[in-house]
C-alpha positions in Angstrom: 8.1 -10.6 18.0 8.8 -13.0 15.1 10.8 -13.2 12.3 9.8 -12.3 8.7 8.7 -15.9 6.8 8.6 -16.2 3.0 5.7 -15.6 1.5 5.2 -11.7 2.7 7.0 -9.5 0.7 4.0 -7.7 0.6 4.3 -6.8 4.2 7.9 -6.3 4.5 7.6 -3.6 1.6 4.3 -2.2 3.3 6.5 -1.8 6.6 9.3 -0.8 4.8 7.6 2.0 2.7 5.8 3.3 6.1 9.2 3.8 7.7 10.4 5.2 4.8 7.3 7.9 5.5 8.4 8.5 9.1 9.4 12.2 9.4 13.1 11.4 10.3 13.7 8.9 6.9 15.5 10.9 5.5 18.3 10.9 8.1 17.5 6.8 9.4 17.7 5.2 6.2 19.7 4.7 3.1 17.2 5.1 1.0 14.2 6.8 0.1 10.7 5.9 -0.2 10.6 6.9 -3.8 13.0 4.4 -4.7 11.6 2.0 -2.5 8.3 2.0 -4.2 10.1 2.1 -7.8 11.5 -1.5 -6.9 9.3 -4.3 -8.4 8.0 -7.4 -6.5 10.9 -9.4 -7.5 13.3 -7.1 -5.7 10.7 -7.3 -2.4 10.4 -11.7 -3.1 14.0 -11.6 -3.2 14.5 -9.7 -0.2 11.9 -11.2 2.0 13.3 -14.6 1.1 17.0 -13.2 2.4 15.7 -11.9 5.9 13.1 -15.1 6.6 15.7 -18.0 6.0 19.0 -17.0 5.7 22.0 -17.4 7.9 23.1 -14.2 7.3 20.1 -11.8 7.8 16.8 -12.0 9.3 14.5 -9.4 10.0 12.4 -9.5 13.1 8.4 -7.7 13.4 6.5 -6.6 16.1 2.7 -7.6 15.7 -0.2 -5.9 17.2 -3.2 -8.9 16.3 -2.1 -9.1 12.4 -0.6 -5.6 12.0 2.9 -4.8 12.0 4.4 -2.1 14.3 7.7 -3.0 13.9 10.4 -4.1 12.7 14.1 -4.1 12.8 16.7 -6.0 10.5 20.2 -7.8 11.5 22.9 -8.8 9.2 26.1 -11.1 10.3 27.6 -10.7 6.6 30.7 -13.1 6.7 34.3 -11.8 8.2 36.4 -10.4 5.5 34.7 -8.0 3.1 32.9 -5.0 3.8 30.0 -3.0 5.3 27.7 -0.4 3.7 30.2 2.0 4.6 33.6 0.4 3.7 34.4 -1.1 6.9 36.0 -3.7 7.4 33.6 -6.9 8.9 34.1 -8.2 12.0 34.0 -11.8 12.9 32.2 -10.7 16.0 29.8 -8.5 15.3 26.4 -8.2 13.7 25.0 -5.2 12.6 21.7 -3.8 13.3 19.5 -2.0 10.5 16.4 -0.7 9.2 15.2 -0.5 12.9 11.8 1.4 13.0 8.6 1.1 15.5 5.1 3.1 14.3 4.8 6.5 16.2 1.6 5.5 17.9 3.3 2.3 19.2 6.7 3.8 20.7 7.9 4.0 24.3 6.0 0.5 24.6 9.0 -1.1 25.1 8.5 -2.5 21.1 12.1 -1.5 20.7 13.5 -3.5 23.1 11.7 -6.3 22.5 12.8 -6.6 18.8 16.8 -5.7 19.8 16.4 -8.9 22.1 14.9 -11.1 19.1 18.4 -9.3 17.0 20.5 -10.2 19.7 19.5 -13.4 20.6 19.6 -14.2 16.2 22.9 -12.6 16.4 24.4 -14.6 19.7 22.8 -17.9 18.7 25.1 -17.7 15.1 28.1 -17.2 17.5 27.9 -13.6 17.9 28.9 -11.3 20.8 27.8 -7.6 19.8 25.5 -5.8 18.4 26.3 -2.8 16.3 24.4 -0.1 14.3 25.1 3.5 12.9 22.8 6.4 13.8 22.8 9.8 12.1 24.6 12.2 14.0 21.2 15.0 14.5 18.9 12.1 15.0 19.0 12.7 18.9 15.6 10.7 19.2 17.6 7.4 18.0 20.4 8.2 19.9 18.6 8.5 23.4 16.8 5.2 22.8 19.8 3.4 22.0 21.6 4.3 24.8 19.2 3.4 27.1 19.0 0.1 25.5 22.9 -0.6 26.4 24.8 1.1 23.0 27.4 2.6 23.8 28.9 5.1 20.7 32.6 3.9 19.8 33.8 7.3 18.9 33.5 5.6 15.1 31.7 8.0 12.5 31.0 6.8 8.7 30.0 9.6 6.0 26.8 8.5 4.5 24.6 9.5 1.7 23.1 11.4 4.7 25.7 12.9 6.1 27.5 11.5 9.3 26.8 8.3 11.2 27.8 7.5 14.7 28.5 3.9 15.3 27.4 2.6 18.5 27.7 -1.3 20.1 26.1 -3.2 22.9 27.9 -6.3 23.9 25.7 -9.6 23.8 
């Protein structure tokens, strides 16, 4: 597990468009691979840049040799404004996103190993939970968050999607 370093927007919009591809996209992300592959290299430069050295995001990767097999993003967006869905930030809490581990490579215990490399990002910046939002008929995300200590608040959020479910896991 490492985090993202300038330089590879490349890879981070290979990764991204290949979970984009992943059979439940359509209810695990906010976007779709269409638009995804309409955004230029800027937009990927830009966002590489904002998850490699920033204080606020950082997205993490799981290599196999030189591939990537996963990856998973965290945001600690500063207290006072907003989230993707309108809700308020907490001072507390960073949020987990884009989270996705290649079919061939799950139950490998990938998963876990890149919500410990968000964690510890998030606790090290002062942090002391971890929260995400997971489609309500993705049952497949569901089960794996809760084994890995989410617990869902009772919280839902209407998406582009239809209904999220938050969940949190203390750090």
């Amino acid at each position: 597990m490492r985090r993202v370093r300038l330089g590879e927007s490349a890879r981070v919009r290979s990764i991204r468009l290949e979970a984009l591809h992943d059979p439940a996209a359509d209810i695990a992300f906010l976007e779709s691979r269409e638009d995804a592959e309409r955004r230029p290299g800027a937009f990927w430069d830009e966002r590489t840049a904002g998850v490699a050295i920033s204080e606020t995001a950082a997205q993490f990767v799981a290599e196999l040799g030189r591939d990537w097999v996963g990856t998973v993003t965290v945001l600690a967006p500063d207290p006072g404004g907003v989230d993707y869905f309108g809700r308020a930030i907490l001072a507390h809490r960073a949020l987990v996103v884009s989270v996705y581990v290649r079919p061939s490579q799950r139950a490998r215990g990938l998963l876990d190993a890149l919500m410990d490399a968000a964690g510890d990002w998030a606790r090290s910046g002062g942090k002391t939970e971890l929260a995400l939002d997971v489609h309500e008929a993705n049952a497949r995300a569901q089960r794996a968050y809760t084994r890995l200590g989410f617990v869902a608040t009772g919280r839902t959020s209407d998406g582009p999607n239809g209904v999220e479910l938050e969940m949190v896991r203390a750090l």
